[in-house]
C-alpha positions as CSV (number, residue, x, y, z in Angstrom):
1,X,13.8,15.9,5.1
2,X,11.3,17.2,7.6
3,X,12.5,21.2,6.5
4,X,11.9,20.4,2.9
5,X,8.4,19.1,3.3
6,X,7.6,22.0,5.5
7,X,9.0,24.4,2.7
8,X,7.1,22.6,-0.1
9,X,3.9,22.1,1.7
10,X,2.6,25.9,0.3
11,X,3.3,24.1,-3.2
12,X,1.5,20.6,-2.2
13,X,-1.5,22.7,-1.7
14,X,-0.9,24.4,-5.0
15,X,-0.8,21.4,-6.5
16,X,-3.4,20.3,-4.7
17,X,-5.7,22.5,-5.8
18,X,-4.6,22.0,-9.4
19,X,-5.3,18.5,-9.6
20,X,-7.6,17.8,-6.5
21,X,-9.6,14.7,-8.3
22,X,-9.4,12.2,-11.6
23,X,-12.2,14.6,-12.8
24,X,-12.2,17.4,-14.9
25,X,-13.1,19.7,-12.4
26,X,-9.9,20.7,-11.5
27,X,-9.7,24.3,-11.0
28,X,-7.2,26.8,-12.9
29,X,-5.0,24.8,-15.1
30,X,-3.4,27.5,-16.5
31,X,-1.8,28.7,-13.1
32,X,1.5,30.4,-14.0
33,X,2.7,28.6,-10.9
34,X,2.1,25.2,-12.3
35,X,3.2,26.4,-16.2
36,X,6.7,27.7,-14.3
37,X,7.2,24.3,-13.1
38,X,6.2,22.5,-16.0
39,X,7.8,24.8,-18.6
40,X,11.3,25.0,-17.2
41,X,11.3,23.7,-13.6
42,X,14.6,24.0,-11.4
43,X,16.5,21.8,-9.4
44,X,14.9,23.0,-6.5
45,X,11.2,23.1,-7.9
46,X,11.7,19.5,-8.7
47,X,12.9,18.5,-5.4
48,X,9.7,19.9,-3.6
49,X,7.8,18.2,-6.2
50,X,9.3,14.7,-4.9
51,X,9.1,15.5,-1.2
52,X,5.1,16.7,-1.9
53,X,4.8,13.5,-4.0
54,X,6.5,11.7,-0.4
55,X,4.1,13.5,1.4
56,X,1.0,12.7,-0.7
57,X,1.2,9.5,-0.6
58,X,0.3,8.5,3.5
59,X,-3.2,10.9,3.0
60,X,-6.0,8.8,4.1
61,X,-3.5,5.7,4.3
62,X,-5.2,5.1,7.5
63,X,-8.3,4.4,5.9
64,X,-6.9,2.3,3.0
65,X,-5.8,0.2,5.8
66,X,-9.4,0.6,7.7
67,X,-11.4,-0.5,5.1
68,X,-9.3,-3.7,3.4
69,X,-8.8,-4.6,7.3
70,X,-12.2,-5.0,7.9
71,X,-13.5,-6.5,4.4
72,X,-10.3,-9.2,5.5
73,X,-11.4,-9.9,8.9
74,X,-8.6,-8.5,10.2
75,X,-10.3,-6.7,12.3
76,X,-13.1,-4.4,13.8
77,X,-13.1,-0.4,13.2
78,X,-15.9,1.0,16.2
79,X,-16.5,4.8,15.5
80,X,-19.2,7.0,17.1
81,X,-19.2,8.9,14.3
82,X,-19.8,6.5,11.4
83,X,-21.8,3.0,11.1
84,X,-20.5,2.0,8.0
85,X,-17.1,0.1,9.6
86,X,-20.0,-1.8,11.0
87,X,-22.2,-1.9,8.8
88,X,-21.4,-1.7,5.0
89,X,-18.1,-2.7,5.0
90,X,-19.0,-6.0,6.6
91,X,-21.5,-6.4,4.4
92,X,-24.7,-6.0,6.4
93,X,-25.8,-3.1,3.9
94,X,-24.9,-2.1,0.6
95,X,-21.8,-0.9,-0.4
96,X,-22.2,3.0,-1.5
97,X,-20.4,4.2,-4.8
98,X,-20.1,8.2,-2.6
99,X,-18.9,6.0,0.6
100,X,-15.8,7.2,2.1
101,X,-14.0,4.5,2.3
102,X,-13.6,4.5,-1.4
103,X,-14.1,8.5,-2.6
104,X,-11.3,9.3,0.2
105,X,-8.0,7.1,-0.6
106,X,-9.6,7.0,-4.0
107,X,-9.0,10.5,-4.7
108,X,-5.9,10.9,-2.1
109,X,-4.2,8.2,-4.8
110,X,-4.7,9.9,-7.3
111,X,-3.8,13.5,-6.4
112,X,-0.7,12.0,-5.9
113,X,-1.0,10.0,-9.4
114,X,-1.5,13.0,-10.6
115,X,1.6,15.0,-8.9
116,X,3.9,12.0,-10.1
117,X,2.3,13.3,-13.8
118,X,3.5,16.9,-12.9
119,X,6.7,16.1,-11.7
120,X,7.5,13.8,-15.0
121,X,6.4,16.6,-17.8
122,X,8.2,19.0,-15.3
123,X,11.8,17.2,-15.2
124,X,10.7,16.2,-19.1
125,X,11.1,19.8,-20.5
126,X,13.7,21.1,-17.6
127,X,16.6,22.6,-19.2
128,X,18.4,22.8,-15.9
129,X,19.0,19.1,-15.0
130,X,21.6,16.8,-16.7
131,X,19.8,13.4,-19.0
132,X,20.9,11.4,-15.6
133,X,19.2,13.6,-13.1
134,X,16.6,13.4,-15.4
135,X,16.6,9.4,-15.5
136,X,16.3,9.7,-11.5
137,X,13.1,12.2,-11.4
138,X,11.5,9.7,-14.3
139,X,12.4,6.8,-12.4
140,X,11.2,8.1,-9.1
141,X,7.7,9.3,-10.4
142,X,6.6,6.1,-12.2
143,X,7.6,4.0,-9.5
144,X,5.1,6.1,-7.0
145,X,2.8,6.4,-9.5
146,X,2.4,2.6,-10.5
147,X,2.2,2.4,-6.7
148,X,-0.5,4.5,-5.6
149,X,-3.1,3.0,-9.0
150,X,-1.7,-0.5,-7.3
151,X,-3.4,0.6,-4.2
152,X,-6.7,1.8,-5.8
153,X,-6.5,-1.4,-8.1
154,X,-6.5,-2.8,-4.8
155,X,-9.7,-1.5,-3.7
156,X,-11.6,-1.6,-7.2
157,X,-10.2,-5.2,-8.4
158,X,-12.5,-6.2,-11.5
159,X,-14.2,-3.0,-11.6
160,X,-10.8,-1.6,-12.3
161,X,-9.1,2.2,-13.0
162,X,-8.6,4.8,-14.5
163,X,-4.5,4.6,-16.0
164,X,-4.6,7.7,-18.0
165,X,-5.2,11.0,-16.2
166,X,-2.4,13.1,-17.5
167,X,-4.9,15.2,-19.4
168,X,-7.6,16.2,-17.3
169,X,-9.6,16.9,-20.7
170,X,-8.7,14.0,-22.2
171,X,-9.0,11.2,-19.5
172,X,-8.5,7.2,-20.5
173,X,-11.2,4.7,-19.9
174,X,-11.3,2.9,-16.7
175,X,-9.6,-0.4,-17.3
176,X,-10.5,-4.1,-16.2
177,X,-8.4,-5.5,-13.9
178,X,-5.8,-7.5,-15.6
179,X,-5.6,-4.6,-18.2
180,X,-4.7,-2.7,-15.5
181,X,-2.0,-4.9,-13.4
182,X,-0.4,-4.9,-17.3
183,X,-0.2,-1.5,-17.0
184,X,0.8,-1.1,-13.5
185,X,3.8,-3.7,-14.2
186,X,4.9,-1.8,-17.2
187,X,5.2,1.6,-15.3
188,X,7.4,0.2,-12.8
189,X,9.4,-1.5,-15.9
190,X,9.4,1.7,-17.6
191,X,10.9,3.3,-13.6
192,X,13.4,0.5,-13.6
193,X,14.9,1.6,-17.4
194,X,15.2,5.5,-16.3
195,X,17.0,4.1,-12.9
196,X,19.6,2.3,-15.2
197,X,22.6,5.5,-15.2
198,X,20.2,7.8,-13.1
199,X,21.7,10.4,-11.0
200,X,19.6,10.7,-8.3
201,X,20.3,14.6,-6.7
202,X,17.1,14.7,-4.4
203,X,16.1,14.0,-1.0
204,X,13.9,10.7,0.1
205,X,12.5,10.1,3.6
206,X,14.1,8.4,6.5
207,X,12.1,5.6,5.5
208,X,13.8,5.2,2.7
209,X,16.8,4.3,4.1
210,X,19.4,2.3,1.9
211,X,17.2,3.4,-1.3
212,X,18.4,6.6,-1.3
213,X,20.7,6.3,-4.6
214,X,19.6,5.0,-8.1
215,X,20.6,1.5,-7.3
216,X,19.0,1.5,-3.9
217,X,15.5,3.3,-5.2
218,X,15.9,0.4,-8.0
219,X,15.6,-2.4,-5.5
220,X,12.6,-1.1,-4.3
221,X,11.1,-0.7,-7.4
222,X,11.5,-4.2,-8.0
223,X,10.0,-5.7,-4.6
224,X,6.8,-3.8,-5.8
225,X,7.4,-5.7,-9.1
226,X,7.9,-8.6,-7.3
227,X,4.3,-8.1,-5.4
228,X,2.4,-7.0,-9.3
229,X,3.7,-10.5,-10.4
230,X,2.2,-12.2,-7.5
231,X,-0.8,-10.8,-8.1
232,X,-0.1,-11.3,-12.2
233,X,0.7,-15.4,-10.9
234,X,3.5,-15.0,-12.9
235,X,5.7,-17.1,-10.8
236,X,9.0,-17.1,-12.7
237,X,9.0,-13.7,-13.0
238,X,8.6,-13.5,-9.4
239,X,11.7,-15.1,-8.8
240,X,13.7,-13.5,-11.3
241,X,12.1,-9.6,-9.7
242,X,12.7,-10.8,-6.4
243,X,16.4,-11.2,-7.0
244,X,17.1,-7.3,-8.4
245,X,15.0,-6.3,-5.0
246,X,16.4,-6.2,-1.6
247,X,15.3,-9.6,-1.2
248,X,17.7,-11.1,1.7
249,X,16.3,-14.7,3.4
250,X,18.8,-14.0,6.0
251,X,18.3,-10.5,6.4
252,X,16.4,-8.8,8.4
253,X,12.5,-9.2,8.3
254,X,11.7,-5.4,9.0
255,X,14.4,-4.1,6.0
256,X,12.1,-2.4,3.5
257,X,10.9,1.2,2.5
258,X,8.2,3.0,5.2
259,X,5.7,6.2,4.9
260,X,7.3,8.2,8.0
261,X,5.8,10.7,10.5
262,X,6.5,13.4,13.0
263,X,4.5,15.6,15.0
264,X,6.5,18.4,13.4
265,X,4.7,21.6,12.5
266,X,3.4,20.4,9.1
267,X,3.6,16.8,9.1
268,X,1.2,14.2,10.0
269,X,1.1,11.8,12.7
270,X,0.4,8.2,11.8
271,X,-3.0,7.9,11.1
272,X,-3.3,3.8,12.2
273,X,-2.6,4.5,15.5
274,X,-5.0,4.2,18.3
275,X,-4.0,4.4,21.9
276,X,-4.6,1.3,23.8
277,X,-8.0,0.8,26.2
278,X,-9.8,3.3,24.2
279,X,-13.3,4.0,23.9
280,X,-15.3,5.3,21.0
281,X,-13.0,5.3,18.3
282,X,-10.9,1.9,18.6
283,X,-10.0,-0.9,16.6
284,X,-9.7,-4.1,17.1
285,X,-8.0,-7.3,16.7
286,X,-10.5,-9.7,14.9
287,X,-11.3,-12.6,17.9
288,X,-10.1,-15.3,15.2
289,X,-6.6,-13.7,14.9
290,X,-6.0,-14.4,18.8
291,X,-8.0,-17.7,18.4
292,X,-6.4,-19.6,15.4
293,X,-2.7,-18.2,16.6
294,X,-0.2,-21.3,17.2
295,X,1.0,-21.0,21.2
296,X,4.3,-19.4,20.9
297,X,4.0,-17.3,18.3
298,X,5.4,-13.9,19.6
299,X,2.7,-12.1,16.8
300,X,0.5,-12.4,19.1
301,X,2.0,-9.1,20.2
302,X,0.1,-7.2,17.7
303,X,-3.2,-7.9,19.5
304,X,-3.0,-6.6,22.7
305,X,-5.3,-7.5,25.9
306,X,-7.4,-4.9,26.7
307,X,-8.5,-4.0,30.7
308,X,-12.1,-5.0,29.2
309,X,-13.8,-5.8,25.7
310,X,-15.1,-3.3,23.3
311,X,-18.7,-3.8,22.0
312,X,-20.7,-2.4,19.3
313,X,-23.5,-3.8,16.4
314,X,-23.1,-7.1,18.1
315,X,-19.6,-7.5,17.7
316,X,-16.9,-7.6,20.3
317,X,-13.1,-8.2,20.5
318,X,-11.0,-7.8,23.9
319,X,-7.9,-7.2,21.9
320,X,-6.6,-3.9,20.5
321,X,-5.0,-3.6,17.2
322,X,-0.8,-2.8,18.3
323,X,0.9,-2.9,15.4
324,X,1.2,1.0,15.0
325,X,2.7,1.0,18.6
326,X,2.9,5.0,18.5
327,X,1.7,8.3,16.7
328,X,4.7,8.3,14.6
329,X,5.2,4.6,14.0
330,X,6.2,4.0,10.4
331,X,4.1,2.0,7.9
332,X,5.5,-0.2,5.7
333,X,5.4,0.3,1.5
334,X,6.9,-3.2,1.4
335,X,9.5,-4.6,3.8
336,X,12.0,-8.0,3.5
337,X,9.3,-10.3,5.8
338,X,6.6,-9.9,2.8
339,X,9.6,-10.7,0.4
340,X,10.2,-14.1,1.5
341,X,6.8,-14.8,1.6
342,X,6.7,-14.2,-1.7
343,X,9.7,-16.2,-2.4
344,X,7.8,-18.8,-0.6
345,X,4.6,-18.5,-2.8
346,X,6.3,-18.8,-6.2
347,X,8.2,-21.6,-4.7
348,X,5.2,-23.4,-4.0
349,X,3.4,-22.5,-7.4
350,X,6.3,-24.0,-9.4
351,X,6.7,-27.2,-7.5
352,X,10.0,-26.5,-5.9
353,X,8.8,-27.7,-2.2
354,X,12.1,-27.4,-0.5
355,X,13.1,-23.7,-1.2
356,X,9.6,-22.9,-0.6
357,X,9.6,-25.0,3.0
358,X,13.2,-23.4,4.1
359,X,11.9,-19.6,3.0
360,X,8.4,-20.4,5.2
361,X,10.7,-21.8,8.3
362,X,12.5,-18.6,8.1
363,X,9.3,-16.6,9.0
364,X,8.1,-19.5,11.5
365,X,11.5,-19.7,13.4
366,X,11.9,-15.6,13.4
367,X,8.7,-15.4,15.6
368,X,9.3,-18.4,18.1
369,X,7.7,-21.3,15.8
370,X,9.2,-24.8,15.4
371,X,9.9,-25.8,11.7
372,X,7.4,-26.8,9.5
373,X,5.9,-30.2,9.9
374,X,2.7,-30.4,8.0
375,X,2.2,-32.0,4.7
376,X,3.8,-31.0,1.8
377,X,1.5,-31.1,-0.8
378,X,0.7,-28.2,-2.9
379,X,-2.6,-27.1,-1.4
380,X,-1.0,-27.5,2.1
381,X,2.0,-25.2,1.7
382,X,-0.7,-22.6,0.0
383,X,-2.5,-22.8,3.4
384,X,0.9,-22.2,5.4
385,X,2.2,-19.4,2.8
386,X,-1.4,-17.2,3.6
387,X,-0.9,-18.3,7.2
388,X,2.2,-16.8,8.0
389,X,0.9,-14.1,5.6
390,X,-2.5,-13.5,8.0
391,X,0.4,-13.1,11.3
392,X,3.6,-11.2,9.4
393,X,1.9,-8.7,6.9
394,X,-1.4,-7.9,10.0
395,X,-3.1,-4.7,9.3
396,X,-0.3,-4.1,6.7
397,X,-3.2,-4.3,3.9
398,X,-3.1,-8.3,2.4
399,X,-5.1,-10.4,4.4
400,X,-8.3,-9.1,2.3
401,X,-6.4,-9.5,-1.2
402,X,-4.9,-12.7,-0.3
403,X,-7.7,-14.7,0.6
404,X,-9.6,-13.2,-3.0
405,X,-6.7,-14.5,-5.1
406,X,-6.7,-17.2,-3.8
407,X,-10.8,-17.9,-4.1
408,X,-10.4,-18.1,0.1
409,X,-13.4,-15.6,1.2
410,X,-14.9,-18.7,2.1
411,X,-13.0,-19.1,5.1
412,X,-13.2,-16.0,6.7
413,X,-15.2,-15.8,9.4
414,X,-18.9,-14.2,9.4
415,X,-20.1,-12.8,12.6
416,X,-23.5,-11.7,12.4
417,X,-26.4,-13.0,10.5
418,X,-26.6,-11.0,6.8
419,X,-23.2,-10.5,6.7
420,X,-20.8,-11.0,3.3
421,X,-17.4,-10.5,2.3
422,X,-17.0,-8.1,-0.1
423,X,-14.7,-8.8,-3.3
424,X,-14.5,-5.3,-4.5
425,X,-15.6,-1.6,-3.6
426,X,-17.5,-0.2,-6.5
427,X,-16.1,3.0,-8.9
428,X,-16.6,6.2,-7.3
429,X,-19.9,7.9,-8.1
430,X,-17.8,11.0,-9.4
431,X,-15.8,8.8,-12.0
432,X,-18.6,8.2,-13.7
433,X,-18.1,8.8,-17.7
């Protein structure tokens, strides 16, 4: 896989280029490069369109993860170079609609929103691909592409985006929230039909191992379902999308689709990972994560000790962040840990206490807990379920999204006097209509 994104990474940049923001400002769009691929694209052309699509898709992921880590409490971002961690984000100033933590994975998204959009015209009108390897591109596309607007939806919540950006010309409104988790869930509905009798004749990323086929790729289309209904609080559909997923409460907790790295020529090194004992640029395990941990609970791993505390804007932490544990650690899309939980949540929201209990002792017992002994009423099991949430999904990017739908911000901790929790980051400036 490495050789093929090295050989298409002339045509990411093309692309690039092409459709560098959700803007009409996008450059030559009548390149005879991008009409080849659109007009009658190969085999070949639309394999290096997926592995740039792969590619695309872990820009400025280390950012994603910065910001909704520190809006969560998570944890502490310290950079010589920029305040804002510190400052904005925490809410000791205001946010800024031309900040980068939103114009950066903002736009990253949707260049590769807008790649998926190239890739589905180009397999579309291809003459040189069968209806079944056609299914597969389609399939593959709308599933990244429902994906990366998740992530910005993420970011935005009520203030929304922009669905529609297939015609640079002719771009759709920006879309509440709700409007757009419909459409989000829809896309990936839309992925799971063209999966059904898909052929699927292109090369994924060692971190999609066991999705590499149409049946596979379909699993893990319906995990992300599975997380859209959650947010939806459409419970029963949960359960029913949890069960055409790779959903396995005695499999393996790490099972589950990653963004890869390498420090091959070309490729990108994980951009989450910090060396331990740092200085300058570090970040940090929130105090309360080490604080509020139950004694025993081998997560406590992901926080390491450092040889002495970091400072900065009157905040501190003596813990490093080590959940990226090297510079080409794998992130996770979504993995079979997050999956129970899940399980667990619906569970809970439709009364079912005992599958929801066994599914949250599976998660305790995996990391050294004893079973769960607390009461079982509905608001308690909530508090457990975003518990073992806050410990298995840290600095995974759902602490922050968690505790708002659940009407939690309340809880999370504020360190310095004039400090808020954020509930959304505004629209880029540059969207503006």
């Amino acid at each position: 896989m490495k050789k093929i994104l090295n050989k298409y990474i002339l045509l990411v940049l093309i692309v690039a280029l092409v459709i560098a923001s959700c803007k009409k400002e996008y450059g030559n769009l009548n390149s005879p490069t991008i009409e080849a691929y659109l007009d009658n694209a190969t085999k070949d052309q639309l394999n290096g369109l997926v592995a740039g699509t792969l590619s695309g898709t872990r820009n400025n992921e280390g950012l994603y993860l910065d910001a909704v880590g520190v809006m969560g409490r998570e944890m502490y971002r310290f950079s010589n170079a920029d305040p804002r961690y510190v400052s904005e984000l925490l809410g000791n100033a205001p946010l800024n609609n031309t900040g980068f933590y939103i114009t950066n994975p903002w736009s990253s998204r949707y260049r590769t929103v807008k790649n998926c959009n190239v890739l589905i015209d180009a397999a579309t009108n291809s003459t040189g691909i069968t209806d079944a390897e056609r299914k597969g591109y389609l399939g593959f596309a709308k599933t990244l592409k429902a994906y990366e607007l998740l992530l910005n939806l993420n970011l935005t919540y009520t203030n929304g985006v922009r669905i529609e950006v297939a015609d640079p010309e002719n771009l759709g409104p920006i879309l509440g929230y709700d409007e757009s988790a419909t459409a989000i869930a829809a896309l990936l509905d839309e992925a799971q039909s063209d999966l059904s009798g898909a052929s699927v004749v292109y090369a994924l990323t060692s971190g999609f191992a066991g999705f590499e086929d149409a049946a596979g790729f379909t699993k893990f289309n319906r995990a992300l379902a599975a997380r859209v209904a959650v947010y939806r609080k459409q419970w029963s559909a949960v359960l029913t999308t949890l069960n055409a997923s790779f959903f396995d409460l005695a499999g393996s907790l790490t099972t589950g689709a990653y963004e890869v790295f390498s420090a091959g020529t070309g490729d990108q090194l994980n951009p989450a990972f910090f060396p331990q004992n740092q200085n300058g640029e570090v970040r940090l395990a929130h105090p309360t994560y080490v604080a509020d941990i139950t004694a025993g609970d081998d997560r406590i791993n992901k926080a390491t000790l450092r040889t002495t505390a970091a400072s900065n804007a009157g905040l501190s932490s003596d813990r490093d962040m080590w959940v990226y544990t090297s510079s080409t650690a794998p992130i996770p899309i979504i993995r079979n840990e997050e999956l129970i939980l899940i399980y667990a949540e619906a569970n809970i929201q439709t009364n079912n206490t005992a599958a929801a209990v066994s599914a949250l002792n599976v998660i305790r017992t995996k990391h050294g807990l004893a079973s769960y002994a607390g009461a079982q009423t509905q608001a308690a099991l909530i508090d457990e379920m975003l518990r073992q949430r806050r410990y298995s999904l840290f600095f995974e990017g759902h602490r922050w999204i968690d505790m708002r739908r659940y009407n939690k911000f309340n809880e999370l901790p504020i360190d310095r006097t004039g400090d808020k929790v954020w509930d959304a980051l505004p629209i880029p400036l540059t969207e503006g209509e």
